[in-house]
C-alpha positions as CSV (number, residue, x, y, z in Angstrom):
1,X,32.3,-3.4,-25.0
2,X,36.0,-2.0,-25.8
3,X,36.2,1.8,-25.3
4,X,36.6,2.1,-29.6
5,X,32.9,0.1,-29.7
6,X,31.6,2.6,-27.1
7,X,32.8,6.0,-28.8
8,X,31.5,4.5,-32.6
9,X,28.0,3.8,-30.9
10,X,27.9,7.3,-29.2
11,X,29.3,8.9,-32.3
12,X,27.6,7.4,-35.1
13,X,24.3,5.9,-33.2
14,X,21.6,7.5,-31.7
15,X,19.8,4.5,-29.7
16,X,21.4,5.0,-26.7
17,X,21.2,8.1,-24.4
18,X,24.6,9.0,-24.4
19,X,24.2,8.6,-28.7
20,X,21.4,11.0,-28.2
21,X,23.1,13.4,-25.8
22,X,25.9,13.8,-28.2
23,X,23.8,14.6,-31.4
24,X,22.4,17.3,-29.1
25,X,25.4,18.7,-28.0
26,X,26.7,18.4,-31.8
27,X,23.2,20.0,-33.1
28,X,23.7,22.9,-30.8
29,X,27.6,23.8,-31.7
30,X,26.5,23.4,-35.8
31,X,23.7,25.9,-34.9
32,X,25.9,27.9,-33.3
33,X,28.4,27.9,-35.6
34,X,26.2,29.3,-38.3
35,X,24.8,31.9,-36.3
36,X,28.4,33.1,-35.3
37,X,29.2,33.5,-39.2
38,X,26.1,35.4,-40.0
39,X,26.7,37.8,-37.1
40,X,30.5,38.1,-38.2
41,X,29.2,38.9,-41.7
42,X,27.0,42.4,-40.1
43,X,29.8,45.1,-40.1
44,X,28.8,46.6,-36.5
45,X,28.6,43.6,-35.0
46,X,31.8,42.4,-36.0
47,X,33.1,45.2,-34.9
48,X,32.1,45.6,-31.3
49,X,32.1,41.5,-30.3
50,X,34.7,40.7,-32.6
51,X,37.1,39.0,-30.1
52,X,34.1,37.3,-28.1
53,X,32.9,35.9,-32.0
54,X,36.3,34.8,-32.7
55,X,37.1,33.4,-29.3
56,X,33.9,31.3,-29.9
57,X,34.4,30.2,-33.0
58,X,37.5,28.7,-31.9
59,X,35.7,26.8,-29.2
60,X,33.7,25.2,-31.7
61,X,36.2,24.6,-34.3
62,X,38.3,22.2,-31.5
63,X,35.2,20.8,-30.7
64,X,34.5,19.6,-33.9
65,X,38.5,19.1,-34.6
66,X,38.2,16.6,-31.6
67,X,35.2,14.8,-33.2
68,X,36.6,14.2,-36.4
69,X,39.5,12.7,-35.5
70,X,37.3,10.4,-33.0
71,X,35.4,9.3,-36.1
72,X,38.4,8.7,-38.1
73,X,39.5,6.7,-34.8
74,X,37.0,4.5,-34.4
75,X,36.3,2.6,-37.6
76,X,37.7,0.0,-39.5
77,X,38.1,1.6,-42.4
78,X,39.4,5.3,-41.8
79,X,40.1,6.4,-45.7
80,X,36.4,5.3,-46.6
81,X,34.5,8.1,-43.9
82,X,37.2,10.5,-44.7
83,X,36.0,10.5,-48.5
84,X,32.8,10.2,-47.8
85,X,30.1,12.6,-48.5
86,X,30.0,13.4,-44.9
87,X,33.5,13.1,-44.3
88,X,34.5,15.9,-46.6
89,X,32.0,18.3,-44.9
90,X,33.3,17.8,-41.7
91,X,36.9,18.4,-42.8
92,X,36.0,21.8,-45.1
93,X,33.9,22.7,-41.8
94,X,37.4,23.2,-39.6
95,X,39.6,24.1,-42.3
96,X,38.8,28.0,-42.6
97,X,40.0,28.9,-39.5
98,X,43.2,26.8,-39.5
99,X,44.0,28.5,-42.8
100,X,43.2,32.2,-41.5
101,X,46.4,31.4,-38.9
102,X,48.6,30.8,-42.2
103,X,47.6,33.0,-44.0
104,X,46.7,36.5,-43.3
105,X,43.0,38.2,-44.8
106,X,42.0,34.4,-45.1
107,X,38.7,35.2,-43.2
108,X,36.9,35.6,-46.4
109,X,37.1,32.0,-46.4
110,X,34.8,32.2,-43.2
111,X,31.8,31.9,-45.6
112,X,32.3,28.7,-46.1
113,X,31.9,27.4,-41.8
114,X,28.3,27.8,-43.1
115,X,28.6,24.8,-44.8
116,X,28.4,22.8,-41.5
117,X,24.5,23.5,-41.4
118,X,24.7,20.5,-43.8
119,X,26.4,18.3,-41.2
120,X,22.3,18.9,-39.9
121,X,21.1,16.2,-41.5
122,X,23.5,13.5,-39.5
123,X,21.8,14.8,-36.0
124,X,18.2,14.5,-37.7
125,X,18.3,11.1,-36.4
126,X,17.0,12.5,-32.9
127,X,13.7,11.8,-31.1
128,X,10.9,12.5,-32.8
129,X,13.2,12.9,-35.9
130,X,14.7,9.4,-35.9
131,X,12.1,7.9,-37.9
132,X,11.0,10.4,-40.7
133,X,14.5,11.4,-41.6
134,X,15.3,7.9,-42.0
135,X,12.3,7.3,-44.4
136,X,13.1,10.5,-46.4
137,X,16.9,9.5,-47.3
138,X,15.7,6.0,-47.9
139,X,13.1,7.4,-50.5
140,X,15.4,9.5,-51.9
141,X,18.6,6.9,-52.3
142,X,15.5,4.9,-54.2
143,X,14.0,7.0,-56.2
144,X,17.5,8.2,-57.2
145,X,17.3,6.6,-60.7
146,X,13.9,7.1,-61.4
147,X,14.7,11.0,-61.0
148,X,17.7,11.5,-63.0
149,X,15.5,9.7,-65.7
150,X,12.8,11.7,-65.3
151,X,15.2,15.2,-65.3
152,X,17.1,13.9,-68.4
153,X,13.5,13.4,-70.1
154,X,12.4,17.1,-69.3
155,X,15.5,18.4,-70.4
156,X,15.3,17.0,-73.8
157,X,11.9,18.1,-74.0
158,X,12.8,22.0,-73.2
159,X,15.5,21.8,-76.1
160,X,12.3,20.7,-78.2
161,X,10.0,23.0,-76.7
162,X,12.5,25.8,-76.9
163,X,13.6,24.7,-80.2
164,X,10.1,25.3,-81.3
165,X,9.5,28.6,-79.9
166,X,12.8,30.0,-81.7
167,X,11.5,29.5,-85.1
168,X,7.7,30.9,-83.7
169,X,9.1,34.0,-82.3
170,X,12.6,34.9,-83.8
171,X,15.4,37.5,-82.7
172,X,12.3,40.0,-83.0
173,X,10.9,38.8,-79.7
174,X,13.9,38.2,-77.8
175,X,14.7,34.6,-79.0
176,X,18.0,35.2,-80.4
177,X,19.3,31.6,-80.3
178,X,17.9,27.9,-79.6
179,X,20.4,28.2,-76.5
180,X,18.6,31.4,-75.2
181,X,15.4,30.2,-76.2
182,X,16.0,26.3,-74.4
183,X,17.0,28.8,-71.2
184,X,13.1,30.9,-71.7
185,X,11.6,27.3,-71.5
186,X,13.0,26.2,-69.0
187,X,12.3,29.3,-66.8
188,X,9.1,28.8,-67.9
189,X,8.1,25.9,-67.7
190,X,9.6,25.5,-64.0
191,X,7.1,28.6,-63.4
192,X,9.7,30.9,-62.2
193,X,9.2,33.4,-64.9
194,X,12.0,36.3,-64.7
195,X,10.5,38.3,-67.5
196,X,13.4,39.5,-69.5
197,X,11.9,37.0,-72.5
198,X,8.4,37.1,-73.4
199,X,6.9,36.0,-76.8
200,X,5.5,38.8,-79.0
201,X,3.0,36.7,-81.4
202,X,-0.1,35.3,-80.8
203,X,0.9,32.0,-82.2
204,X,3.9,32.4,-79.5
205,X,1.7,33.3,-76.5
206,X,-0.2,30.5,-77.4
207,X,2.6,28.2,-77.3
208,X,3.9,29.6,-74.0
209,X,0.8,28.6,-72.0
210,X,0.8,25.2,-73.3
211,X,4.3,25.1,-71.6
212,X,3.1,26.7,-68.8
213,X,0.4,24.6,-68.0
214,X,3.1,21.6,-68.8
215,X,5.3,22.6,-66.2
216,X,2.6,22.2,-63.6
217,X,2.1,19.0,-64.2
218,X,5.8,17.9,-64.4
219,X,6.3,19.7,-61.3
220,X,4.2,17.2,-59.5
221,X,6.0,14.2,-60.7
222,X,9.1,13.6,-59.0
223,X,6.6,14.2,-55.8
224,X,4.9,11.5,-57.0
225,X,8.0,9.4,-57.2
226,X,9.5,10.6,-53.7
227,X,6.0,9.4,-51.9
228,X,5.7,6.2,-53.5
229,X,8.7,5.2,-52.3
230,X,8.6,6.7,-48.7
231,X,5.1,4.6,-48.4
232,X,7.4,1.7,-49.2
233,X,10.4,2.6,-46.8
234,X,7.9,2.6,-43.9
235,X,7.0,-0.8,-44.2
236,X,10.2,-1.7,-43.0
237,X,11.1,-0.8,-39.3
238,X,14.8,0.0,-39.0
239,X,17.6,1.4,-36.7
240,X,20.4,3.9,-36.3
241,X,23.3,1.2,-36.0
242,X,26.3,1.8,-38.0
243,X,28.7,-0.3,-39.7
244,X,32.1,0.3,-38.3
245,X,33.6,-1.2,-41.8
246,X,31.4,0.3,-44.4
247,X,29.9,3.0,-42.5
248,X,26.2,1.6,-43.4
249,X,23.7,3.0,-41.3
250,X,20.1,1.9,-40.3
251,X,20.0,-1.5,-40.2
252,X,16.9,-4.0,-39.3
253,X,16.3,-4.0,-35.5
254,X,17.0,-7.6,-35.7
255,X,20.3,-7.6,-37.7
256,X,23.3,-9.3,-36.5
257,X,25.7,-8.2,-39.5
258,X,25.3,-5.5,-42.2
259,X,23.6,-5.6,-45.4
260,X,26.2,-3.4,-47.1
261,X,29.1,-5.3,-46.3
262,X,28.3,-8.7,-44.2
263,X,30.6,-7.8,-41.5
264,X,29.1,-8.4,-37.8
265,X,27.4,-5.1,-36.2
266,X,28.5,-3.7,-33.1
267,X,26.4,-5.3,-30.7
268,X,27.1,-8.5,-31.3
């Protein structure tokens, strides 16, 4: 295996030890990272460990400098990580503190180095992780569609439902508009209840717990959906091996190329 094939595997795999050691180290630095801007953020803090914080931060923002210009390095097709999902998250996680050297007071942009906790959900392919993380993004790539239908149906019926109530209830009970009264329904419904709109009438009240009692049941649905299919996903026994062209990841323990793209895996 060339020295590009290793540094892919270690990088983007996490069947091997070293694969494993490295998500450690890079769980640990994201971690870290986080803590070191929520510390920054406590005024005191801040100001007695200031340099050792920023002297830190530094240390991680090479780090992971270093690492994405490794996983630009070692696949076929560099433009297609760098726009990916994940690719974009690892750039916005270093650029803060490049940009506070160019331009002065730029550490308000510091909030956003939180945004590497996302980079989480890479590392989750560890231990004991490895195989429930993988089921949960399958089910949720699946049930993808179903979803979207399902939110696109509940948001029509709140414009009904909230429709409804502003004739029931008027501007004399806080319903000024069917905008303001879609926005009531919806808090409603989703059982979050703020308050600041409440319907005066009986015939209004009465309406409102049919909603409420609505939104408990829709609530349960896209759980529904999500379990369904990570029954499913478990039926199939899978791996961490990425495609170095496509970037595909968890392929069949017994797969020679990829099912994204058709190109030959790694280990072959």
């Amino acid at each position: 295996m060339t020295l590009k094939n290793k540094l892919h595997e270690i990088i983007y795999e996490a069947d091997t030890k070293a694969g494993k050691a490295f998500d450690v180290v890079l769980f640990f630095l994201i971690v870290s990272s986080v803590v070191l801007v929520m510390l920054e953020s406590v005024p005191s803090i801040d100001a007695q460990y200031h340099k050792q914080l920023n002297i830190a931060e530094w240390v991680i923002t090479l780090f992971f400098s270093i690492e994405y210009i490794l996983r630009i390095g070692v696949v076929k097709r560099p433009w297609k990580y760098i726009v990916s999902f994940y690719g974009i998250i690892d750039f916005l996680s270093i650029l803060p503190k490049y940009i506070s050297l160019i331009i002065g007071g730029a550490q308000g942009l510091a909030v956003l180095r939180a945004i590497r906790l996302l980079r989480v959900f890479r590392v989750l392919k560890l231990t004991r992780f490895i195989g429930e993380s993988r089921y949960l993004l399958l089910a949720l790539r699946k049930s993808r569609p179903k979803i979207m239908v399902f939110l696109f149906t509940v948001f029509l019926l709140c414009i009904i439902l909230g429709s409804v109530m502003y004739l029931i209830e008027g501007e004399k009970g806080g319903f000024t508009s069917i905008p303001r009264s879609v926005y009531w329904c919806i808090v409603t419904m989703t059982t979050v209840g703020y308050g600041d709109i409440a319907p005066i009438t009986p015939l209004g009240q009465a309406f409102a717990s049919v909603i409420m009692i609505l939104g408990y049941g829709i609530i349960a649905v896209p759980t529904g959906i999500i379990g369904v299919e990570i029954a499913q996903a478990k039926k199939v026994e899978t791996n961490t091996q990425s495609c170095k062209h496509c970037l595909e990841s968890y392929h069949l323990d017994d797969a020679k190329h990829c099912h994204q793209c058709g190109k030959i895996l790694n280990n072959e």
